[in-house]
N, C-alpha and C positions, 0 to 999 in steps of 0.2 A: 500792905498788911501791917497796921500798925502806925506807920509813919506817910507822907505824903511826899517823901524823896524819891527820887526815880534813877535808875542807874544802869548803863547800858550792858547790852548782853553783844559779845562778838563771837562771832561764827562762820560756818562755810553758809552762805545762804544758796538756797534751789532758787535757782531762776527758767529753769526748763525742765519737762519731765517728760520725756518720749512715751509714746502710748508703746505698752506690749515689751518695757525694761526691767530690769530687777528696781530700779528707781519706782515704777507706778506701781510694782507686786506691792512692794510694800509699803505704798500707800502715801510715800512722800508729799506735799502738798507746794505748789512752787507758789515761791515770795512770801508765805505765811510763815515756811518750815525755816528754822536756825538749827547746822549741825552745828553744836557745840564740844562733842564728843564722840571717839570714834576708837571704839575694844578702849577704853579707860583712858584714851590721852586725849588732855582738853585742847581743841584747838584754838591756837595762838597766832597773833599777827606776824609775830616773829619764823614761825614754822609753819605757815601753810603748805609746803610742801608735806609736811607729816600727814596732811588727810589722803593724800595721792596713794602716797606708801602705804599705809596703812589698807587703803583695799587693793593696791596692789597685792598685798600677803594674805590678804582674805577670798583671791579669787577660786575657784571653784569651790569656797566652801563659806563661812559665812560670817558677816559684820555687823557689830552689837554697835548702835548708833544712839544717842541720848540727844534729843532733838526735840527745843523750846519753839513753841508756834505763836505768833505775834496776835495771831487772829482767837485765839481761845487765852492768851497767858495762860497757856501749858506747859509743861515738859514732861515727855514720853519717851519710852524705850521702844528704839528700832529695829528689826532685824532683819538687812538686809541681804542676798547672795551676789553680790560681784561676777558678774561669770561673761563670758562671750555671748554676745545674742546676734541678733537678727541686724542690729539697729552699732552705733558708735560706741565706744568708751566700754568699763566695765559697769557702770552704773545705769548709762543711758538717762543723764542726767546732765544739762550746764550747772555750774555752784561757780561760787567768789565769794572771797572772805570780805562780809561787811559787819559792820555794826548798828543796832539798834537801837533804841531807846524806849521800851514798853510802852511809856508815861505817853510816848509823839502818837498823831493824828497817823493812822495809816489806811491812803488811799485818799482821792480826790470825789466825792460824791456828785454826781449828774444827776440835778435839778429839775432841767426842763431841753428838751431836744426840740431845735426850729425844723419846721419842713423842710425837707430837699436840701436840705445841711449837710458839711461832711460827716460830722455826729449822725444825723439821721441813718444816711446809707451806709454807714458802720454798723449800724444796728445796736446802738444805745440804747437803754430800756431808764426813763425815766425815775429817781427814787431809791429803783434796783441797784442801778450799777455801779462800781466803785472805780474808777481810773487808776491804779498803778502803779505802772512804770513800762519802763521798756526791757528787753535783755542787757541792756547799757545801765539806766541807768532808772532808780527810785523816784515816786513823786511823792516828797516829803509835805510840800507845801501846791498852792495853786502856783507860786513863782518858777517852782522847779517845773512845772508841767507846758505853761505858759513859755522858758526856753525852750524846753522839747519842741514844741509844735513851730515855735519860731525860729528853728534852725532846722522842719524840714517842710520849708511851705513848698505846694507845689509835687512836694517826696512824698513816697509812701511810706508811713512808718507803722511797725506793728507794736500794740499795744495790749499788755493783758489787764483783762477787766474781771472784777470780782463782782459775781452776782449775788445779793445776801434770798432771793429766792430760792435755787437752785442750789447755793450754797458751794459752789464751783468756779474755776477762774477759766477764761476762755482767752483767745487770742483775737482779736479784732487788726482790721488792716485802715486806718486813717490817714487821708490827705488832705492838710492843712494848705488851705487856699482861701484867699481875700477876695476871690472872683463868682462867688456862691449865690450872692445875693442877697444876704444879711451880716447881720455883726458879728466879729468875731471871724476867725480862721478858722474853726472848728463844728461853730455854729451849737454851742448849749450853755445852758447857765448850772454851772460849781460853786459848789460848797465845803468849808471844812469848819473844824471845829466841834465842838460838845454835842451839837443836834445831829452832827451829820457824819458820826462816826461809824464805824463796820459794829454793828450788831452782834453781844454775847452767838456762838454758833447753838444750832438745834441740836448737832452733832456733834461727836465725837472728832477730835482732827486724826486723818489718816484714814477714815470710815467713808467709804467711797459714795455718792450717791447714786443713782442712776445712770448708766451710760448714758441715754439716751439727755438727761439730764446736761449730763457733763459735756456734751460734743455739740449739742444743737443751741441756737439761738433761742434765749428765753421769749416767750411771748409777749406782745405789747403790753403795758401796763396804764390804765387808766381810772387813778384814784377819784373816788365821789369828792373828794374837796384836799386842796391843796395841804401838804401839812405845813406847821407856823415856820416862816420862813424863822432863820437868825444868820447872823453873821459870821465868819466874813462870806460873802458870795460874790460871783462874778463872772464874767461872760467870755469864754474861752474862743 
């Protein structure tokens, strides 16, 4: 706005959102959403424990949340109720305090998926789907994702994928193996950079879309012509 300096934002990031919590009622969005504020105290690297507290004291009744989403460069007012459910925690949510950088690439974009690849029968949707991270740990770059896979070859490791059709993050389950039959451990070609960023959203963040939507596997996707490749790309 103004200038082309970019400056990080720290916060408790959502990294999980149990379906049927006070986390999903209100609409949290995991790995997009940054709490940066919780009833007026900003949270800090020094006091992470203040976000614990803070809905610890707001349980049965309810927690004013000011919460920046990486995927819209927003910031909205949350209002969530902390309370006992069905499910873990009072949130029914994982969060860790990380930091952002708005200005950074977020998410690894998938290109092109080979046949009978571990990508394949993960059910990667070419173009759509966005790579992540895991509940550990961010894929900032394709190198950061490239360790991931190569420190669980063989493993199953579960991976949330942002689909900009659907508009939704989903959980995929990947095994990274050299024994597939093509290149790569993975088996697709990535991309990041300026062409192959997450897409302004259609919606609102926090504005649910379809369950149906949200839980099921998007359908194949096959564009009439390739869109122009750019760089950096590469074969996971």
């Amino acid at each position: 706005m103004g200038g082309s300096s970019s400056h990080e934002i720290g916060g408790v990031r959502v990294f999980k959102v149990h379906p049927g919590s006070p986390a999903a009622e209100a609409g949290l969005e995991v790995f997009f959403d940054f709490i940066v504020e919780v009833n007026g105290t900003k949270i800090e690297p020094s006091c992470q424990q203040a976000f614990a507290e803070k809905i610890q004291e707001s349980e049965n009744s309810q927690a004013k949340l000011l919460v920046f989403n990486t995927r819209a460069h927003s910031t909205r007012e949350v209002i969530v109720a902390p309370r006992r459910w069905a499910g873990g925690g009072l949130l029914g949510a994982t969060v860790r305090f990380d930091v952002v950088d708005p200005a950074e690439n977020q998410g690894i974009r998938v290109l092109e998926v080979f046949p009978n690849s571990p990508a394949a029968h993960a059910g990667l949707v070419p173009f759509q789907d966005f790579l992540l991270g895991t509940a550990q740990a961010v894929f900032h770059d394709i190198d950061e994702l490239v360790e991931a896979v190569t420190n669980n070859i063989n493993q199953r490791m579960q991976v949330y994928v942002y689909n900009t059709d659907s508009e939704s993050v989903r959980e995929i389950i990947l095994v990274p193996n050299n024994d597939w039959g093509g290149d790569g451990c993975i088996g697709c070609d990535i991309g990041t950079g300026l062409l192959h960023r997450i897409p302004a959203p259609r919606r609102l963040p926090g504005s649910s879309p379809s369950s149906a939507a949200a839980q099921a596997p998007p359908a194949p996707f096959s564009p009439a012509a390739p869109p122009v490749a750019a760089p950096p790309a590469a074969t996971a």
